[in-house]
C-alpha positions as CSV (number, residue, x, y, z in Angstrom):
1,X,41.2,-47.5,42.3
2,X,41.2,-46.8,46.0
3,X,38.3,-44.7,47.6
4,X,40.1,-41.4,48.0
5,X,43.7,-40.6,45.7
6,X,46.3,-39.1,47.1
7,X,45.1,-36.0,45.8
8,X,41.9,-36.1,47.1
9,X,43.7,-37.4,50.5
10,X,45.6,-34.2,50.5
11,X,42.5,-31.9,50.1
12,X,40.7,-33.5,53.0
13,X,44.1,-33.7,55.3
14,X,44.3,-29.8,54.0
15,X,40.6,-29.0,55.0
16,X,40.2,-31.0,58.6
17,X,43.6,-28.8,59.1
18,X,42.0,-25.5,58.4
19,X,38.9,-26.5,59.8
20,X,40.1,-27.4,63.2
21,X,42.6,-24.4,63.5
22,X,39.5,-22.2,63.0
23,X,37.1,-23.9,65.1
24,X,39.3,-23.6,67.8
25,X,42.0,-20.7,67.7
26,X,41.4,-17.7,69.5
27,X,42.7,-15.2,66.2
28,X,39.4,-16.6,64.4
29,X,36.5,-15.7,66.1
30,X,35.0,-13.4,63.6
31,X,35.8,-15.9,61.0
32,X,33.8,-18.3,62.6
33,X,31.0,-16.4,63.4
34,X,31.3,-15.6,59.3
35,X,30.7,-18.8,58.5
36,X,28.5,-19.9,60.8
37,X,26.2,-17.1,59.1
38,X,27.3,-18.5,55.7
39,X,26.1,-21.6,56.4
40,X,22.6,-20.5,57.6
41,X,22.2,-18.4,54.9
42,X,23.2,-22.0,52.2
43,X,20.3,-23.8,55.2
44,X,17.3,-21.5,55.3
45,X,13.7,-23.6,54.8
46,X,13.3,-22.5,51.4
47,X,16.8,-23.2,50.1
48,X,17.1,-26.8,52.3
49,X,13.8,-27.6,50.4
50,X,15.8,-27.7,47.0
51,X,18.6,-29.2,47.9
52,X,16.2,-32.4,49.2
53,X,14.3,-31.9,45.9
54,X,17.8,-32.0,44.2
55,X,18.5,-35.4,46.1
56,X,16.1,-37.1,45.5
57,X,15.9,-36.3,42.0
58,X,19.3,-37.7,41.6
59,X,18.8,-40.8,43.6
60,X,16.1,-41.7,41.2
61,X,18.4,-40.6,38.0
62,X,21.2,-43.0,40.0
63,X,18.6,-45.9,40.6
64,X,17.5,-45.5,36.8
65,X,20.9,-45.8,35.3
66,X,21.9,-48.4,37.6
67,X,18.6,-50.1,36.4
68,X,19.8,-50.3,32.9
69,X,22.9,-51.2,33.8
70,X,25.5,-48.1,33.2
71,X,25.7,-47.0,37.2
72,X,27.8,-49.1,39.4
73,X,28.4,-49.1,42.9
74,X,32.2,-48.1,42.5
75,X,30.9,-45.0,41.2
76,X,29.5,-44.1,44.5
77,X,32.3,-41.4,45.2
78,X,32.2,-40.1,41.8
79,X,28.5,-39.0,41.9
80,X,28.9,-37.8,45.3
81,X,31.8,-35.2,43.8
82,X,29.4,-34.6,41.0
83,X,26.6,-33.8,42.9
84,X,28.8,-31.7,45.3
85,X,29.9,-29.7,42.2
86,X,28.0,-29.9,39.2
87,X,24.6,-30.6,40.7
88,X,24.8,-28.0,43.7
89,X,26.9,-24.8,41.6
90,X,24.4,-25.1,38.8
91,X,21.5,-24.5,41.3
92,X,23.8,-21.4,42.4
93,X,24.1,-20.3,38.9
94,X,20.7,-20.5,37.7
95,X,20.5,-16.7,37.0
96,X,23.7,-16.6,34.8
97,X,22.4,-19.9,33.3
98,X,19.5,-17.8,32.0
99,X,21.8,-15.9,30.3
100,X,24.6,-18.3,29.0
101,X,22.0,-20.0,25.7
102,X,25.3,-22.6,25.5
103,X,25.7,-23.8,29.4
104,X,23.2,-26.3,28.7
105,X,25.7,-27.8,25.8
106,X,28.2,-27.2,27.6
107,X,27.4,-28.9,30.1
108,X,28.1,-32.2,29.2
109,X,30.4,-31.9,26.1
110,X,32.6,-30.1,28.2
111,X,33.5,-33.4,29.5
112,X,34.1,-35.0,26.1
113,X,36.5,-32.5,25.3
114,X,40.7,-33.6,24.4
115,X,41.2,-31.0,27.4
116,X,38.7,-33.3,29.6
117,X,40.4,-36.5,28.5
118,X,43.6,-34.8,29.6
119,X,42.6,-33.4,32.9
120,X,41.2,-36.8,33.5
121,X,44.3,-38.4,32.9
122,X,46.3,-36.0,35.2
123,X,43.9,-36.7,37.9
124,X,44.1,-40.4,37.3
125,X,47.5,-40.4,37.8
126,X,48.6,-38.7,40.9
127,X,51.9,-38.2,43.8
128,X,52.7,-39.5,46.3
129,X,50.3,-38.5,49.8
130,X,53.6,-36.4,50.7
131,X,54.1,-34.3,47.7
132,X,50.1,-33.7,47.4
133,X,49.9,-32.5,50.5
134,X,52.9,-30.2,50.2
135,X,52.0,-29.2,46.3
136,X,48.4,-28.1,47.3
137,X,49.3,-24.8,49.3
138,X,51.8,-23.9,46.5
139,X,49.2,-24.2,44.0
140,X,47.0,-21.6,46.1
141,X,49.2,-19.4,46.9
142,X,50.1,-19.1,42.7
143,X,46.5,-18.7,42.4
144,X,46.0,-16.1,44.8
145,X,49.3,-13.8,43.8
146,X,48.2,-14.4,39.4
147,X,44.2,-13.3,40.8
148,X,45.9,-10.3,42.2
149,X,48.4,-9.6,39.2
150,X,46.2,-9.9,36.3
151,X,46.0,-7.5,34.0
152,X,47.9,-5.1,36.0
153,X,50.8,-3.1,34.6
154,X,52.9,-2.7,37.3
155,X,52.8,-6.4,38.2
156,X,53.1,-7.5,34.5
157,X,56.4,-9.2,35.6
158,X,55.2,-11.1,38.9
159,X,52.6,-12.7,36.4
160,X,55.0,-13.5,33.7
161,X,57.1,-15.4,36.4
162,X,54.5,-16.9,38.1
163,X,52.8,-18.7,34.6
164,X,56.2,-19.9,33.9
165,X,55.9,-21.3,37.3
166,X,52.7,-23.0,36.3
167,X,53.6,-23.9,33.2
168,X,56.5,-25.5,34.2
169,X,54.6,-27.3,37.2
170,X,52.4,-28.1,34.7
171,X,54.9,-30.1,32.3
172,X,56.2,-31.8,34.7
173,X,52.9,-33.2,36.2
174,X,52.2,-34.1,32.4
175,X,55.2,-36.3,31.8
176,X,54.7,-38.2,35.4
177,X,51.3,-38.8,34.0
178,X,52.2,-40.0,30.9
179,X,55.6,-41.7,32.5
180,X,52.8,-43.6,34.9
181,X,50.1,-44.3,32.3
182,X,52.4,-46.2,30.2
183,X,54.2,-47.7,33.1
184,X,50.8,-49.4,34.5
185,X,48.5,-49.5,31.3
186,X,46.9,-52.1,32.5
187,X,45.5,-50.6,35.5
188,X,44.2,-47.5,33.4
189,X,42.8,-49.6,30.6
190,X,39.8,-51.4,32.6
191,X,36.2,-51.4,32.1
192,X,36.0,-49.2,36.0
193,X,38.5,-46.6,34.5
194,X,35.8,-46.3,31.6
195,X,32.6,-45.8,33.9
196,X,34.9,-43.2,36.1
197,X,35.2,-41.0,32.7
198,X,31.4,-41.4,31.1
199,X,29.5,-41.3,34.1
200,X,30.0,-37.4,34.5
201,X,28.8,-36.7,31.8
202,X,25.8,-39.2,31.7
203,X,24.7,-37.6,34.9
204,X,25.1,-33.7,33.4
205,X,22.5,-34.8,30.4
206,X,20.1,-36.2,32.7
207,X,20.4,-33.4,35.2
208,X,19.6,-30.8,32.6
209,X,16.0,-31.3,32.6
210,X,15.7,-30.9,36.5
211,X,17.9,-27.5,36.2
212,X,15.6,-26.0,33.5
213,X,12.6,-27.0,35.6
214,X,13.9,-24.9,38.4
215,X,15.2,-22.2,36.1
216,X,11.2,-22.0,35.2
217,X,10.3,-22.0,38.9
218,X,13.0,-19.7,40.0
219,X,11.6,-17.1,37.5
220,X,8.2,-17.1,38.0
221,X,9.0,-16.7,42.0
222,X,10.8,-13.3,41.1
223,X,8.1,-12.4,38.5
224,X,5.4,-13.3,41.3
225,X,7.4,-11.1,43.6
226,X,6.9,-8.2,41.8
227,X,3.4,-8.5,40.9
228,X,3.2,-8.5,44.7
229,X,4.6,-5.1,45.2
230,X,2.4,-3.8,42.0
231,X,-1.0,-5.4,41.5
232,X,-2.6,-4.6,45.1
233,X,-6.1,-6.4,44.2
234,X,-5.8,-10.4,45.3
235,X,-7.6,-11.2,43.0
236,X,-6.4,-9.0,40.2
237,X,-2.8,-10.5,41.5
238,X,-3.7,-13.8,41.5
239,X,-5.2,-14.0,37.7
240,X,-1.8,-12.1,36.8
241,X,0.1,-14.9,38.0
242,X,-2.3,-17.9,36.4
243,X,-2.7,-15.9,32.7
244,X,1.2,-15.5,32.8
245,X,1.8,-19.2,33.3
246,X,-0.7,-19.8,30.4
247,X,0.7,-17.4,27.7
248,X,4.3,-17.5,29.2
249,X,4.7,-20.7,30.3
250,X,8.4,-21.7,29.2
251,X,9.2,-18.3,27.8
252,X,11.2,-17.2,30.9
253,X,12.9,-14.4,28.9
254,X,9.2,-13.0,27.5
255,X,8.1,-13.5,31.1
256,X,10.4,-11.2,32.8
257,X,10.2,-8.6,30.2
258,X,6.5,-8.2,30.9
259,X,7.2,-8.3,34.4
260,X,9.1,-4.8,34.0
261,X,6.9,-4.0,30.8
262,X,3.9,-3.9,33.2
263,X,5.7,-1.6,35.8
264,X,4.6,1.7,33.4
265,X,1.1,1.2,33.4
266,X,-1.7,1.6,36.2
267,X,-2.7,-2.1,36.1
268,X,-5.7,-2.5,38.5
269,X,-7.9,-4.9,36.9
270,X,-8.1,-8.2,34.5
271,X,-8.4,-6.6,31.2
272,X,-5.1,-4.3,31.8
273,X,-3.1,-7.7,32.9
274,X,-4.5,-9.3,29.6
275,X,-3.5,-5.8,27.5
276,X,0.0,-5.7,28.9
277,X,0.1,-9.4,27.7
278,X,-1.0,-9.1,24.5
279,X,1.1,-5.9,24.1
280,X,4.6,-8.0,25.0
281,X,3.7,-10.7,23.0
282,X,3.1,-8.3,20.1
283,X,6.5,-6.9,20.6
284,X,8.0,-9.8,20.9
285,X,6.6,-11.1,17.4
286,X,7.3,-7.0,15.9
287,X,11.1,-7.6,16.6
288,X,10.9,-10.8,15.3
289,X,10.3,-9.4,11.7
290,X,10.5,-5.6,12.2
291,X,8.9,-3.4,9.5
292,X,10.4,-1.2,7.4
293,X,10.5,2.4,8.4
294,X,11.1,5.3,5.6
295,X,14.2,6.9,6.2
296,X,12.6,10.4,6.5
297,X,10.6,8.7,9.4
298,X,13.5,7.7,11.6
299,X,15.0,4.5,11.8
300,X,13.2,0.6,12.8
301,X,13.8,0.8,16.9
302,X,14.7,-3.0,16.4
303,X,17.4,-2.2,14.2
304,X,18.7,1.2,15.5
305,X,19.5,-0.8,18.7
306,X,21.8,-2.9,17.2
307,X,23.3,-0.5,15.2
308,X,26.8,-0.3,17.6
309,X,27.1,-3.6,18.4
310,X,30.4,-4.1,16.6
311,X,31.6,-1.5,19.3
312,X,30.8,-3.7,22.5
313,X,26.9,-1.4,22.7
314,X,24.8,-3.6,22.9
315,X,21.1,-2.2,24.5
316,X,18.1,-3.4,26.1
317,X,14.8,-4.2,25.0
318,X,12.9,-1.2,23.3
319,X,10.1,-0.1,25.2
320,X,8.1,2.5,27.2
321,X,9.3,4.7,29.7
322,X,5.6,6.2,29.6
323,X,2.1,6.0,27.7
324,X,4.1,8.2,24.5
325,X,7.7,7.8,24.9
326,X,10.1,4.8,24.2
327,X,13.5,3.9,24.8
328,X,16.6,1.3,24.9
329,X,20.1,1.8,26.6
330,X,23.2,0.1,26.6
331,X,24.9,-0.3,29.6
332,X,28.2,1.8,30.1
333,X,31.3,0.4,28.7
334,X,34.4,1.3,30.0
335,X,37.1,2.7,27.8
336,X,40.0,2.3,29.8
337,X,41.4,0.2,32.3
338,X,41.9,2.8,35.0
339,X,40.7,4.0,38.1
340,X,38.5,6.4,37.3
341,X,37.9,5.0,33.9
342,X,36.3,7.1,31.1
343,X,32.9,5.2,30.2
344,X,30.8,5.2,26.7
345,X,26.9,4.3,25.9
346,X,24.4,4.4,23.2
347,X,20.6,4.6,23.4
348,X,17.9,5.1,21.5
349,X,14.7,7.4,21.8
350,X,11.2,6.9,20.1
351,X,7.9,6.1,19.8
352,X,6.1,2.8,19.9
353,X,6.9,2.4,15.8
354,X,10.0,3.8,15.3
355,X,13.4,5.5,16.8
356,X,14.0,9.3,16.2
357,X,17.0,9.8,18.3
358,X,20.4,8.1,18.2
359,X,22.6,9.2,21.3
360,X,26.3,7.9,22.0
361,X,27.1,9.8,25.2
362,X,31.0,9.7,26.1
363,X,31.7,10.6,30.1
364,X,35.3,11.8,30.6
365,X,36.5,11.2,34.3
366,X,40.0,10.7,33.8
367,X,41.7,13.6,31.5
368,X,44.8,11.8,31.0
369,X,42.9,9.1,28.8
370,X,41.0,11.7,27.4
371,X,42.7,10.9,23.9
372,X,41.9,7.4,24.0
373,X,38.3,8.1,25.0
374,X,37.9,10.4,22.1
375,X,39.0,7.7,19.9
376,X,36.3,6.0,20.7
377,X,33.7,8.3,20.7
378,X,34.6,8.6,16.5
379,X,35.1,5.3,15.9
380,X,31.4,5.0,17.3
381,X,30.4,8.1,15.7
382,X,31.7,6.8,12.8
383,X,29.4,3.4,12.7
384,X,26.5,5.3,13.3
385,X,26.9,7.5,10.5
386,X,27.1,4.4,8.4
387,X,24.2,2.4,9.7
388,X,21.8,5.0,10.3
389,X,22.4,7.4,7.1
390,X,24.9,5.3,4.8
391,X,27.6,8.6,5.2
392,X,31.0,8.6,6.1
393,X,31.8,11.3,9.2
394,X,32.8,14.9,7.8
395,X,36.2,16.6,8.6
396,X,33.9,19.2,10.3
397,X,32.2,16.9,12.7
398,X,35.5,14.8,13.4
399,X,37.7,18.0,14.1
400,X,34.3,19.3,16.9
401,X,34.6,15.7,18.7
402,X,38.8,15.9,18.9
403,X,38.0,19.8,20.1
404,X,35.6,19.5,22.5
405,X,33.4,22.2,20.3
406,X,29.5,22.1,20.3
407,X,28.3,22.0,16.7
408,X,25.0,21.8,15.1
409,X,25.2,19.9,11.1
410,X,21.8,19.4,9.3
411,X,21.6,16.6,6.3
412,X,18.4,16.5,4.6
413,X,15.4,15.4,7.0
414,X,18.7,14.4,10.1
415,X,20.6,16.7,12.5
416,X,23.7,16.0,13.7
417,X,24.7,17.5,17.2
418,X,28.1,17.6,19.2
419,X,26.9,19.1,22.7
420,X,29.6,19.4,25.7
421,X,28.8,19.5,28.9
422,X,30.9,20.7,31.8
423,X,30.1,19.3,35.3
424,X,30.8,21.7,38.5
425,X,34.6,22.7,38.5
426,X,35.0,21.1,42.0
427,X,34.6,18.3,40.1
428,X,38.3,18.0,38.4
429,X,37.3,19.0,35.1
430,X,35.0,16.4,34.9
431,X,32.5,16.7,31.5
432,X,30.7,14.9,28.8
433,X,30.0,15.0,25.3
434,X,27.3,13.7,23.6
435,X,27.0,12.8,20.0
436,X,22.7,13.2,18.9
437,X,21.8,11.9,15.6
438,X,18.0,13.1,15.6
439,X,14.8,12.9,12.8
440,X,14.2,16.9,13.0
């Protein structure tokens, strides 16, 4: 294969294009000034420091696999794209990686997949310099107009013409591809063709260890950050840091919940860092296997939370918000795709051992999706009444949620509250409604 396909031909021709017409047209002076602040930002000390950390780690991963034989020289190029995308966007996504308990599968079997073998293929095969060069602003400018289109009513047909555009485009690339591969087999079926498609992936499963290392390191920086700003005794500050390494250590999650844990109590000395420790760590291991709370008592915090997950709540970690009080929140879910889109939450109020309140709280900014808002509200409602108390919502308490009427139903050791609240009338007839399932 030559160094660079036509493809990749194109997108260089493409960027020195771009590049030059900004670098020296008059109409893009801000632009330039934009990015020259972009690209400080990507160089500061700190972040320059990685990125040579990065390197190097990679030319030893490169020297090791060429050691034993599976990295060849004509793979130079290949890396250098990998290490351009892979290896520099996963440092860039390390805080979603936290979050994603699959990227670090998916990192390499993504490239094993048929739909990898496929886009291999496609890339394998490619145009003429001419038509890549000429395809390539098509392609963006389909991109751009579906980005703006999506999921947009009033556009629904633009983006129904423009993925017939790209499926089309898309056929036809596929039957050239095929067209070529059988055409020049021989070409495709070599032992550098083979090294071009496993090397990727080869390289993504060594990398991981080096991105988890840095995930580690990332987090404790931010943790460390914090303590700065709370712990005002060095050396109070600087045994919070070393005891959090020891009973943290790989635990990033655990880590940064005692980080936040730790902001709701006066922390001054050694024995409150090792308390707030040994008090996250306890909760940690409670919600593991939560006991069983008596009905009449309220409701396990550990389960309550979870309670409305079906319905897209999902909350935060139970915990104080002072010395007596606990508490978990969902964030707010939109129910609509509007403007000023009606949004939906559920928390959860308590004490250190169980929950006592159950709240679903329903904010109505837009009265024209009012009725779809409402639906929501009782099909929430409705959940609720089934995990928490094993009942099925009354006609009375249904009718007081499609009404808008405050109501007030007790069952047994439970009350069951519909309270509407009107915000100021400048506001557009702005209110909300709260649904309060309480141990009374």
């Amino acid at each position: 294969m030559e160094i660079l396909s036509n493809r990749e031909l194109a997108i260089v021709s493409w960027f020195l294009v771009i590049a030059i017409y900004i670098s020296f047209s008059a109409k893009t002076k801000k632009i330039r000034k934009s990015i020259i602040k972009v690209f400080k930002c990507f160089f500061v000390k700190k972040i320059f420091r990685i990125y040579i950390i990065m390197i190097l780690y990679i030319i030893l991963l490169i020297f090791g696999l060429y050691y034993i034989g599976i990295w060849k020289t004509h793979q130079l190029k290949n890396t250098i794209i990998w290490a351009l995308s892979v290896g520099v966007l996963s440092l860039f996504k390390i805080n979603s990686i936290k979050n994603d308990p699959k990227f670090f599968n998916n990192l390499v079997l993504d490239n094993l997949k048929l739909i990898a073998i496929i886009q291999f293929i496609l890339v394998f095969n490619t145009f003429s310099f001419l038509i890549e060069f000429l395809l390539l602003p098509i392609y963006f400018v389909i991109g751009s107009m579906l980005t703006v289109t999506q999921n947009k009513k009033q556009f629904h047909l633009v983006e129904k013409i423009l993925n017939w555009i790209i499926i089309l485009i898309g056929t036809i690339t596929i039957i050239y591809s095929i067209f070529m591969l059988v055409m020049n087999f021989g070409e495709f079926a070599n032992e550098q063709t083979l090294y071009d498609f496993i090397i990727p992936p080869i390289l993504s499963f060594f990398y991981i260890p080096f991105i988890f290392i840095m995930m580690i390191i990332f987090s404790y920086e931010l943790v460390f950050v914090r303590i700065k700003f709370h712990i005002k005794n060095p050396k109070v500050r600087k045994f919070a840091k070393f005891y959090s390494i020891v009973k943290f250590h790989f635990r990033i999650k655990v880590l940064e919940r005692w980080a936040i844990f730790m902001q709701f109590y006066n922390t001054t000395t050694k024995e409150d860092i090792k308390n707030t420790v040994e008090q996250i760590l306890k909760m940690v291991s409670i919600e593991k296997n939560p006991s069983k709370i008596p009905l009449k008592d309220g409701w396990s915090p550990y389960e309550a939370k979870n309670f409305l997950l079906d319905e897209g709540l999902e909350t935060g970690y139970y915990q104080p918000t002072d010395q007596d009080e606990w508490f978990a929140s969902s964030p707010l879910i939109q129910v609509d795709d509007s403007i000023f889109s009606n949004s939906i939450s559920y928390c959860i109020e308590g004490n250190e051992f169980s929950a006592i309140i159950l709240k679903v709280i329903l904010d109505v900014y837009n009265r024209k999706t009012a009725f779809k808002a409402h639906k929501k509200l009782l099909s929430c409602v409705r959940n609720l009444l089934k995990s928490a108390l094993n009942i099925e919502i009354t006609n009375e308490l249904q009718n007081s949620i499609i009404e808008e009427k405050n109501q007030v139903i007790l069952i047994d050791h439970y009350s069951l509250n519909i309270i509407k609240h009107e915000w100021n009338k400048k506001n557009n007839g702005y209110y909300t409604i709260k649904f309060i399932l309480s141990n009374h």
